[in-house]
C-alpha positions as CSV (number, residue, x, y, z in Angstrom):
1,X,45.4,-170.0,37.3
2,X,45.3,-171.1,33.9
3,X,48.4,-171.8,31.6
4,X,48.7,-168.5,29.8
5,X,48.6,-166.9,33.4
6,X,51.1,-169.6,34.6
7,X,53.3,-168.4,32.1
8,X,53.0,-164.7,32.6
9,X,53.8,-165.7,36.8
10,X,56.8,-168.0,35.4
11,X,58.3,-165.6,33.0
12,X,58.3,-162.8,36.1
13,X,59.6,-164.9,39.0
14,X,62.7,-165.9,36.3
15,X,63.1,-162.4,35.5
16,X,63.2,-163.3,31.6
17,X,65.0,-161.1,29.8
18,X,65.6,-162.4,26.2
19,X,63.9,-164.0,23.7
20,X,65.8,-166.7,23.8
21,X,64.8,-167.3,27.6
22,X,61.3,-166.4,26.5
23,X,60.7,-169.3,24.3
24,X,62.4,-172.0,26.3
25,X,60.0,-171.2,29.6
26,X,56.9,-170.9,26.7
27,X,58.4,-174.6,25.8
28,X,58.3,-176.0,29.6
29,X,55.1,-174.5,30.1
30,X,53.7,-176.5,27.1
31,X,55.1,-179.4,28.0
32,X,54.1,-179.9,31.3
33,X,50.6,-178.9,30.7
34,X,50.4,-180.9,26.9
35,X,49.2,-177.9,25.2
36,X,50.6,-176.0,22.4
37,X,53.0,-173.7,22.9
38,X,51.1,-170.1,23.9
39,X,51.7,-167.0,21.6
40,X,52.9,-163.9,22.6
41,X,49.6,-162.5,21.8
42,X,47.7,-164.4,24.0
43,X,50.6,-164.2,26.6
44,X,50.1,-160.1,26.6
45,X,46.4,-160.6,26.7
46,X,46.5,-162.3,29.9
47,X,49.5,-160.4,31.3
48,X,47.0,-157.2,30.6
49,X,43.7,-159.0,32.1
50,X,46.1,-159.6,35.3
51,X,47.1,-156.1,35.6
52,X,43.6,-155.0,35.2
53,X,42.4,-157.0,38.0
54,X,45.5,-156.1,39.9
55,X,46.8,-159.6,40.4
56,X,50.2,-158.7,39.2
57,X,52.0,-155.2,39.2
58,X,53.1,-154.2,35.3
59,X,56.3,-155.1,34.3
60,X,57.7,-153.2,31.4
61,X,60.3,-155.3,30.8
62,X,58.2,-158.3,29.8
63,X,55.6,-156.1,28.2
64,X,58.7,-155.5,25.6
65,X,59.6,-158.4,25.4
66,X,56.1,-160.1,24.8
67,X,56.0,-157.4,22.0
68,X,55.6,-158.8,18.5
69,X,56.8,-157.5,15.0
70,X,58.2,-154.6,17.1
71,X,59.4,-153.1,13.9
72,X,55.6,-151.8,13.7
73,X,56.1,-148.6,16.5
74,X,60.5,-148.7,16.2
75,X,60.1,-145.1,14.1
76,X,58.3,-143.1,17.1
77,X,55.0,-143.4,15.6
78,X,52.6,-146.5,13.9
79,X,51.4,-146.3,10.6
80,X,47.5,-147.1,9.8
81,X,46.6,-147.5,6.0
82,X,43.2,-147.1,5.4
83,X,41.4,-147.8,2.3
84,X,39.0,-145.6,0.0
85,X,36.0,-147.7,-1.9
86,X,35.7,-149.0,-5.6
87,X,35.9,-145.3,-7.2
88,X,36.1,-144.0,-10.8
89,X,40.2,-143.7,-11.6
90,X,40.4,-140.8,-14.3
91,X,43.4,-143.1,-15.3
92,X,44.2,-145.3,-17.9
93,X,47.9,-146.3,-17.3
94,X,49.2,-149.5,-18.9
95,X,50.6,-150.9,-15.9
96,X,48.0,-150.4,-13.3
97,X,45.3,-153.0,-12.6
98,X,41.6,-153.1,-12.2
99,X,39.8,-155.3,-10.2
100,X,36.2,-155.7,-9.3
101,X,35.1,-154.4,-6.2
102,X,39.1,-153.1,-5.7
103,X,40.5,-149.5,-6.0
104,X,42.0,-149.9,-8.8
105,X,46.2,-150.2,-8.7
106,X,45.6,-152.4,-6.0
107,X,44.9,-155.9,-6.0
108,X,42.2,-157.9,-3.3
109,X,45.2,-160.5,-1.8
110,X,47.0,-157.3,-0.5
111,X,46.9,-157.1,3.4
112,X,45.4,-153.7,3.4
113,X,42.9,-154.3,1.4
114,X,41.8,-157.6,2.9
115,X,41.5,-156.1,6.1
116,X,39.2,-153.3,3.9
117,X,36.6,-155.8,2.3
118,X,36.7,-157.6,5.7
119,X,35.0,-154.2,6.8
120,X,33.3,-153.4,3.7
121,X,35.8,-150.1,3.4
122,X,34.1,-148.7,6.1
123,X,37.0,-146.4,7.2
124,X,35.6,-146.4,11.0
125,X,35.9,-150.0,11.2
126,X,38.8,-150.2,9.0
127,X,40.8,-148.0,11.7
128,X,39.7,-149.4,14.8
129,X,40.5,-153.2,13.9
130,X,44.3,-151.9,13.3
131,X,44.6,-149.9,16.5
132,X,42.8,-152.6,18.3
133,X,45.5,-155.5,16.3
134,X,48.4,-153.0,17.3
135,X,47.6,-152.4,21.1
136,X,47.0,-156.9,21.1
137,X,50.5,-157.2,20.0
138,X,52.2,-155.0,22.8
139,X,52.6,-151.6,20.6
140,X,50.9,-147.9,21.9
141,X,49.0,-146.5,19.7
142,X,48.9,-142.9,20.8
143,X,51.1,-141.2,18.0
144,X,49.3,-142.4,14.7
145,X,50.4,-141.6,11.0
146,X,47.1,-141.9,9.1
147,X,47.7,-143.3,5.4
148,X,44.8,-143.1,3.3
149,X,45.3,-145.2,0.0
150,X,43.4,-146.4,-3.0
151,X,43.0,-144.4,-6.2
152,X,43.1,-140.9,-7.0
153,X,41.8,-139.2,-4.0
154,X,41.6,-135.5,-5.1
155,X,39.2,-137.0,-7.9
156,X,36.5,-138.3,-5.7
157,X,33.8,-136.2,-4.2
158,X,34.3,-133.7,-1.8
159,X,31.6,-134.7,0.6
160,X,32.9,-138.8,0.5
161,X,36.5,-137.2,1.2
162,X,34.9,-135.0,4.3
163,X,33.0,-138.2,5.5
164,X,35.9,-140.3,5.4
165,X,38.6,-138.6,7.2
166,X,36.0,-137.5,10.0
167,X,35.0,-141.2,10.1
168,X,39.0,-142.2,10.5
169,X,38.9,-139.4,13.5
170,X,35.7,-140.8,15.3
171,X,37.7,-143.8,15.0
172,X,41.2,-142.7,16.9
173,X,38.5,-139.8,19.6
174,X,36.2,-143.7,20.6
175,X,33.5,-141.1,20.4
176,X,31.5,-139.0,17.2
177,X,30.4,-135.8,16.8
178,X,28.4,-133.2,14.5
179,X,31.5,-131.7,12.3
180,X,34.9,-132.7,11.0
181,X,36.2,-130.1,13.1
182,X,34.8,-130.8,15.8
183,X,36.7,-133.9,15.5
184,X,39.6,-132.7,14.8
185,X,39.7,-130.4,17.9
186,X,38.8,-133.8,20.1
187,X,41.5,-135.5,18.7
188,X,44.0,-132.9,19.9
189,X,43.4,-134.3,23.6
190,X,42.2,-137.7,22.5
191,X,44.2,-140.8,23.7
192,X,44.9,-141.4,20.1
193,X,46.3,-138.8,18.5
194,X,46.8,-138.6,14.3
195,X,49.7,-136.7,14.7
196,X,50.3,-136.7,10.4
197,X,47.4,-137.7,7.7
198,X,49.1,-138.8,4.1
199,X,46.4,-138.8,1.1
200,X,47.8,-140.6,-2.6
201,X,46.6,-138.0,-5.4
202,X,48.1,-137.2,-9.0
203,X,50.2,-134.1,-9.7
204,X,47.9,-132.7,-12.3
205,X,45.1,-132.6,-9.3
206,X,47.3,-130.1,-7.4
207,X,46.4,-126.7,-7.2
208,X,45.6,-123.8,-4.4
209,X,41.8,-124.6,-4.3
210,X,42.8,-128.7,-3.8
211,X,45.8,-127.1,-1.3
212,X,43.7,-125.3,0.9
213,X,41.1,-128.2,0.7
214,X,44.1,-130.9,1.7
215,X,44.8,-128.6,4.8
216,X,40.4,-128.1,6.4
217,X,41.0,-132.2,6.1
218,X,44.2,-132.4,7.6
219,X,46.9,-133.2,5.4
220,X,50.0,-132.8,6.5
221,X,51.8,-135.6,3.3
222,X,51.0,-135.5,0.2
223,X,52.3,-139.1,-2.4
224,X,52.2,-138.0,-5.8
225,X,52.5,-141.0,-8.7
226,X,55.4,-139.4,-10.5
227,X,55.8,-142.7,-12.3
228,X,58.5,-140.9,-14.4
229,X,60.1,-137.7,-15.1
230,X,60.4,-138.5,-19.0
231,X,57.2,-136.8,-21.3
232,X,57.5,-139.8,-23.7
233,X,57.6,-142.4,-20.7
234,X,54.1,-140.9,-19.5
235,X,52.5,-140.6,-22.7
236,X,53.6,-144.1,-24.1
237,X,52.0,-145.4,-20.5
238,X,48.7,-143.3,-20.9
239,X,50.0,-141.5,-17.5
240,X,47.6,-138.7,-18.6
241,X,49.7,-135.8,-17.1
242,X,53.2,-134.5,-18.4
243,X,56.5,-133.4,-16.2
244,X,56.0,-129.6,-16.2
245,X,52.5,-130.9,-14.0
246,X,55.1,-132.6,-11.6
247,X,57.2,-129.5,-11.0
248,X,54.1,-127.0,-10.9
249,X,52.5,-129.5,-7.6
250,X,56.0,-130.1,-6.3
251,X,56.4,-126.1,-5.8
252,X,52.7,-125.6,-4.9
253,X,52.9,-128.2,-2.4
254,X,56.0,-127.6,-0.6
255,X,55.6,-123.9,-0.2
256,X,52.2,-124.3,1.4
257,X,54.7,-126.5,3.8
258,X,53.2,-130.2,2.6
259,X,55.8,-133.0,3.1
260,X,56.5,-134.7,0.2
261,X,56.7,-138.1,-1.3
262,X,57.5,-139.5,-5.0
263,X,56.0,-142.5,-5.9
264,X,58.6,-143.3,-8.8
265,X,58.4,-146.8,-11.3
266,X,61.3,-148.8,-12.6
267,X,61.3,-150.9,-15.9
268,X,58.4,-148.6,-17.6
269,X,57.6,-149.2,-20.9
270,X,59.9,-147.1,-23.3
271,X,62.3,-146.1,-20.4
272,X,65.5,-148.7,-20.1
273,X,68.4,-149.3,-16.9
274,X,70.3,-146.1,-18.2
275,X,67.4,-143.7,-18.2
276,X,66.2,-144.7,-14.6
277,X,69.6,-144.4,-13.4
278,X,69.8,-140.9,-14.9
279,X,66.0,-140.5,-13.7
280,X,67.1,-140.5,-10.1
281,X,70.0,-138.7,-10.3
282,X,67.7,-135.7,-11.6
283,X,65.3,-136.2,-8.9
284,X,68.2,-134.8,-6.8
285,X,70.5,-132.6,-9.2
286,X,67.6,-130.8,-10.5
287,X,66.3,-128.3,-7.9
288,X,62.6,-128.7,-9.4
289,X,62.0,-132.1,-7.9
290,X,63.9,-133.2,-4.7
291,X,60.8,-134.7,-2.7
292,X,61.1,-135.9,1.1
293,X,60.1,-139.1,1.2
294,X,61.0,-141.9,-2.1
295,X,58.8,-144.7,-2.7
296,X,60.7,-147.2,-5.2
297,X,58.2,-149.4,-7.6
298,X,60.0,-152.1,-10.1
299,X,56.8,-152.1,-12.3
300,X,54.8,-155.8,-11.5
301,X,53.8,-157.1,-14.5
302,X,49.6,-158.3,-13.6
303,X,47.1,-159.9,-15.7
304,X,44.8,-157.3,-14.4
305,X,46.8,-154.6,-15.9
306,X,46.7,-153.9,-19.9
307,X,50.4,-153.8,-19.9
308,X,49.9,-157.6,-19.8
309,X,49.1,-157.9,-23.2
310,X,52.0,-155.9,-24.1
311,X,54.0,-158.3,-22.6
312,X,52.0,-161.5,-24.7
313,X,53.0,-159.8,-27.8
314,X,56.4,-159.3,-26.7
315,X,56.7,-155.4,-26.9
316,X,57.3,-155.4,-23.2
317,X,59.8,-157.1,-21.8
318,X,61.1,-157.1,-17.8
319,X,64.5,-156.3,-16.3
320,X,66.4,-159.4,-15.1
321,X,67.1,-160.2,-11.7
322,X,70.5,-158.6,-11.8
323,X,69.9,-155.6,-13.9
324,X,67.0,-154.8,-10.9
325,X,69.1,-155.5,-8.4
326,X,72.2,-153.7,-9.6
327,X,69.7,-150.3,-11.0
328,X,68.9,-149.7,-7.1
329,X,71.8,-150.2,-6.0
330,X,73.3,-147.3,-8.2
331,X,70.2,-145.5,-7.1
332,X,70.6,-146.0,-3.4
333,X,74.2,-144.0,-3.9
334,X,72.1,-140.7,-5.3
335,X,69.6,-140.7,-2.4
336,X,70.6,-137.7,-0.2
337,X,70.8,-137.6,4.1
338,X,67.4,-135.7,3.7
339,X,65.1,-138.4,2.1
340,X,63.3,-140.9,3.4
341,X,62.5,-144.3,1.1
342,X,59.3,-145.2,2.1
343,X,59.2,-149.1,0.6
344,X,60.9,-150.8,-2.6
345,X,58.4,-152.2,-4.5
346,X,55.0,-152.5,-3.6
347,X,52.9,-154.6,-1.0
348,X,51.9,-157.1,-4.2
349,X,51.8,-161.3,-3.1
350,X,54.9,-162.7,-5.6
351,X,51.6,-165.3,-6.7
352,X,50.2,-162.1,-8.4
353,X,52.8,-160.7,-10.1
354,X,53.5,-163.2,-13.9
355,X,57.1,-162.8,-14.1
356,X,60.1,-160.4,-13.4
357,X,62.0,-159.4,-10.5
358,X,59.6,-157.6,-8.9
359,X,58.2,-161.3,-7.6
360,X,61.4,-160.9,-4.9
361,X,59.4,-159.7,-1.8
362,X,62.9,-159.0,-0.3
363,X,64.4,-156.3,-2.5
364,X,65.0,-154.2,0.7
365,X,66.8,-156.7,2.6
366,X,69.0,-157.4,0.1
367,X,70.3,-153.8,-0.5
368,X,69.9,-151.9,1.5
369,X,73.5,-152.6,3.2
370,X,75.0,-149.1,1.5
371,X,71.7,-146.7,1.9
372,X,72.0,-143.7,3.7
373,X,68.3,-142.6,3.5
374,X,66.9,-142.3,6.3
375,X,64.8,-144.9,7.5
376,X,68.1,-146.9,7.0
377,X,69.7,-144.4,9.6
378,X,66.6,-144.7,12.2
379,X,67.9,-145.4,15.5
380,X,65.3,-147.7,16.2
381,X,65.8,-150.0,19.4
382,X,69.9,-149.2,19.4
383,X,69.5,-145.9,21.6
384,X,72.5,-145.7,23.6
385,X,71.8,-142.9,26.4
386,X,75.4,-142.5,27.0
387,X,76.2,-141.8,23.0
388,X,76.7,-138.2,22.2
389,X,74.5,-136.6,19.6
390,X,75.5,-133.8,16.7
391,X,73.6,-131.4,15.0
392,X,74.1,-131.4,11.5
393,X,73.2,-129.0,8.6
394,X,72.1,-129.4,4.9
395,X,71.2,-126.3,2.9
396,X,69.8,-127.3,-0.4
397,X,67.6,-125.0,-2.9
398,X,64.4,-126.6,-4.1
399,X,61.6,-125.5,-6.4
400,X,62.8,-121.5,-5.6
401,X,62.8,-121.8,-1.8
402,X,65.7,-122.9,0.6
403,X,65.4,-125.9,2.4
404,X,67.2,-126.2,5.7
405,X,67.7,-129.7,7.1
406,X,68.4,-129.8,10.5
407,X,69.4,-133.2,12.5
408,X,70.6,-134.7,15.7
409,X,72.7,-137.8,15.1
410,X,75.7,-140.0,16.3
411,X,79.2,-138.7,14.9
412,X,79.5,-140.7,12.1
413,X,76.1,-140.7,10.5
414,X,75.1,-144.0,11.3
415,X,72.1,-143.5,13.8
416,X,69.8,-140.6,13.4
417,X,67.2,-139.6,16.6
418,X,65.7,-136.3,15.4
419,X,65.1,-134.1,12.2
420,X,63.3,-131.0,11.5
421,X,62.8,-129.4,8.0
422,X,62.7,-125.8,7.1
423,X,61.3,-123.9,4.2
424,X,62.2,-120.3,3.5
425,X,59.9,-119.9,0.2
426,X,60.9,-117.3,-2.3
427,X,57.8,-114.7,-1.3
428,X,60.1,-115.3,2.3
429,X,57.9,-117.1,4.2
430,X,59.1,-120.0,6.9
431,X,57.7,-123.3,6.9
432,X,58.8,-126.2,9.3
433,X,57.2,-128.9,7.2
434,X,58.5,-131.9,9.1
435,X,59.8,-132.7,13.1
436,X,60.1,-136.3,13.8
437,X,62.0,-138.1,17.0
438,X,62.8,-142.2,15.9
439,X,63.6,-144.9,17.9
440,X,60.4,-146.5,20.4
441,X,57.8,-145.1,20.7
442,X,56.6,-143.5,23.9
443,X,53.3,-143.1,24.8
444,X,52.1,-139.3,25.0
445,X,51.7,-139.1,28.9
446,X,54.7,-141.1,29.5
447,X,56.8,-138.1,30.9
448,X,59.9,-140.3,31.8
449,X,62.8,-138.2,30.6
450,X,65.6,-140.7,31.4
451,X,64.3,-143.8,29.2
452,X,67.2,-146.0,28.4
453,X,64.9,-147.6,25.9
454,X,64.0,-144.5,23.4
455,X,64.9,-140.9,22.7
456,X,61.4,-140.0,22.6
457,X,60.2,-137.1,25.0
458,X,64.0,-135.9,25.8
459,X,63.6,-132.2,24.2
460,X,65.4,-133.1,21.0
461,X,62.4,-131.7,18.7
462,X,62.4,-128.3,21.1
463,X,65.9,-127.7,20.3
464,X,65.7,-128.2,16.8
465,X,62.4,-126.4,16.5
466,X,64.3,-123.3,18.7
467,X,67.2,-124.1,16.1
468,X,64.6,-123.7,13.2
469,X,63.5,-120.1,14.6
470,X,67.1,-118.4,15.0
471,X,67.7,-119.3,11.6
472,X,64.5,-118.0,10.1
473,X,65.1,-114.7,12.0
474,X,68.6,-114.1,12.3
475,X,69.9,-115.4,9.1
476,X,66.5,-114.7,7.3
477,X,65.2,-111.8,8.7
478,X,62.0,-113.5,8.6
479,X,59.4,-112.6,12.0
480,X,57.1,-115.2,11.8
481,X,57.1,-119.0,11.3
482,X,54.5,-121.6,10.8
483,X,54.3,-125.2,10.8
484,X,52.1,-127.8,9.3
485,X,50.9,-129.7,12.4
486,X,49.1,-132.6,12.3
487,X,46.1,-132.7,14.3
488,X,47.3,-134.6,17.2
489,X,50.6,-132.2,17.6
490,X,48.8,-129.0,18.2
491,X,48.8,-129.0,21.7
492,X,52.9,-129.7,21.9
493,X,53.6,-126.6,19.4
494,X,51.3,-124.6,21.8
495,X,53.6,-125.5,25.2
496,X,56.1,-124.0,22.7
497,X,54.5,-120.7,22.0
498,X,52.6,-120.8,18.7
499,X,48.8,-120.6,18.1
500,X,46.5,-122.1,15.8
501,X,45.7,-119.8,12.5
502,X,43.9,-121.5,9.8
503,X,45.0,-124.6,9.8
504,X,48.7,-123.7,10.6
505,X,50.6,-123.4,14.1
506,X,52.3,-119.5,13.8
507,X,54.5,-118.3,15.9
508,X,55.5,-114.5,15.9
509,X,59.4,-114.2,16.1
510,X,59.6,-110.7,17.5
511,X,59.4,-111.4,21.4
């Protein structure tokens, strides 16, 4: 045996069950041997050789605990951004940068896209060194959230777009074939499933034509770069679109059953503290916005960006450290039970970014003590089997349709395990536009029920789904439902009586 596998035999013979435990054996091991200390990543790469070759039985337990950054697959599912090439932006905002060789708004030290030039944007390669970087540091990779990043994406070609998502499906199947569809029927069995697919486009893109387009690729989220809901805000940053083009895609979008997600910016030029603080609590007063899903920018003032020479001349100045900290904060407090905030701030290295407050890489951590979105209220790895779970109710009316959010929580709000939301349009058709289970996630032919680890795979999406249909009939008097699966989902909504039409899961309510 060598020493990695002299650790794996050591950490099973003392039954290690913390972390704590877990280094101080690592330490011995070192010690006694005069190497450096091993890494969990080489520890699980031997504990998985040893399985293979069936010189050790698996052991769960260590497999967890061997786990690193297990954050990455705490929300049910892991997320894989993948990044489009250098393309034409039909942009010319103050704020955003441009880069040679780099989508432009992003920058070349950003994780994604070094891990994008390291494979020359090629989205197959892209893909397959993050699943294969996942599975190496102890997370499954059979429920996949497909981000697709960089640009404008309804503004480049039809054919690249076609070629790109079929090449991120080839990727998850391990095998090709002839037609994007044929891929996507693959991946409905495959061992890595793309259970949701998220493309970054601007409002003024959206339309029925680009809609039904989004849905023969796959898209089940769409970001749109809000930026602002003020006309003067946009026009003073050359955002080329106005307001009215927000409210027209938010309505298109969310009664063709799209999730959504704002990408909003704080500290624009001509905006001030007051008018983002009234900006978000529009977003969820005014029933023509109210997305899903909230992604929070501070605007990062770059040398890449034309805003930059704004800032030389001193017609743009940053918010302070505790004029940031206090505007999100105030903005946390107007973020409803049904929203999700993605991120605060972006993915930027603080060495890029001149001067302001968005240089803090830790915004989040530092408050989101009071927030009561829901990635805050993720069970994550604090299931308690024993803890009894409520369903709770939120009616709300959105860009003329109600919206139904159902949940399964704990009694006081805290720890959320399952939502599902509903859309009941104003022509009275029902959407479910989102079902999600939290906490870890469990592989798709793991069919253990009792878990004491995760709520995953206990029924809790089949209830509220069952939930979702009496409502839509009884209250509605609406027969049919549909919802916008991802790919990799189809075969679950199936076992539950719906069929595939278009590019929809249906269900007829009348039996």
């Amino acid at each position: 045996m060598n020493a990695l596998e002299l650790t794996i035999k050591q950490l099973i013979d003392s039954q290690v069950k913390t972390s704590k435990d877990l280094s101080a054996i690592k330490k011995i091991i070192a010690k006694k041997y005069k190497i450096s200390c091993p890494t969990n990543v080489n520890l699980l790469r031997a504990y998985h050789g040893m399985v293979k070759n069936k010189r050790l039985k698996e052991s769960k337990g260590l497999e967890v605990l061997l786990k690193t950054r297990p954050i990455r697959s705490l929300s049910g599912i892991v997320n894989v951004s993948v990044l489009t090439k250098d393309w034409p932006c039909p942009g010319k905002c103050l704020y955003c940068p441009k880069q040679k060789g780099v989508p432009k708004s992003y920058l070349s030290n950003e994780p994604a896209v070094m891990r994008a030039i390291l494979n020359k944007y090629d989205p197959f390669r892209q893909v397959k060194m993050r699943l294969e970087a996942l599975r190496e540091n102890g997370h499954p990779t059979d429920k996949i959230e497909l981000r697709i990043i960089g640009g404008t994406w309804s503004f480049y070609t039809k054919k690249y777009q076609k070629w790109f998502v079929k090449k991120c499906f080839t990727a998850c199947n391990e095998r090709d074939s002839k037609s994007l569809k044929r891929s996507q029927e693959i991946n409905e069995k495959a061992r890595q499933r793309i259970i949701g697919l998220s493309i970054e486009t601007r409002p003024d893109f959206i339309n029925q034509n680009e809609i039904k387009w989004l849905r023969e690729l796959g898209v089940t989220m769409v970001e749109l770069g809000i930026q602002s809901i003020y006309d003067d805000v946009l026009k003073l940053n050359r955002r080329g679109h106005n307001i009215d083009s927000t409210i027209n895609a938010t309505k298109l979008l969310k009664d063709a059953g799209f999730k959504i997600c704002y990408q909003m910016m704080l500290n624009l030029p001509g905006s001030t503290v007051k008018r983002d603080e009234e900006m978000f609590k529009q977003l969820f007063s005014n029933d023509r916005f109210k997305p899903d899903y909230l992604k929070i920018y501070p605007c990062a003032l770059l040398k890449q960006a034309p805003l930059y020479k704004w800032w030389l001349a001193k017609k743009y100045k940053p918010y302070t450290f505790n004029q940031l900290i206090n505007l999100i904060k105030v903005i946390e407090k107007e973020i409803p039970y049904y929203v999700r905030v993605q991120r605060i701030a972006r993915d930027i290295p603080s060495q890029s970014i001149v001067v302001g407050p968005a240089k803090i890489s830790n915004l989040r951590q530092m408050i989101d003590k009071e927030c009561k979105c829901i990635r805050c209220r993720e069970v994550k790895g604090n299931y308690d089997a024993k803890e009894k779970l409520y369903l709770f109710r939120q009616n709300y009316n959105a860009s003329n349709g109600n919206e139904i959010f159902l949940s399964f929580e704990n009694k006081n709000r805290k720890k959320l395990y399952s939502l599902l939301r509903l859309r009941i349009t104003s022509s009275k058709k029902a959407f479910i536009r989102d079902l999600h289970t939290y906490g870890q996630m469990l592989s798709i032919n793991n069919l253990v029920f009792n878990s004491k680890e995760t709520p995953q795979h206990k029924g809790l999406g089949k209830k509220l789904i069952q939930e979702a249909e009496k409502i839509t009939k009884e209250e509605f008097g609406i027969n049919k439902i549909a919802v916008i699966s991802g790919i990799g989902v189809r075969g679950y909504y199936r076992k539950l009586g719906y069929k595939l039409k278009t590019t929809y899961m249906a269900k007829s309510l009348d039996r």
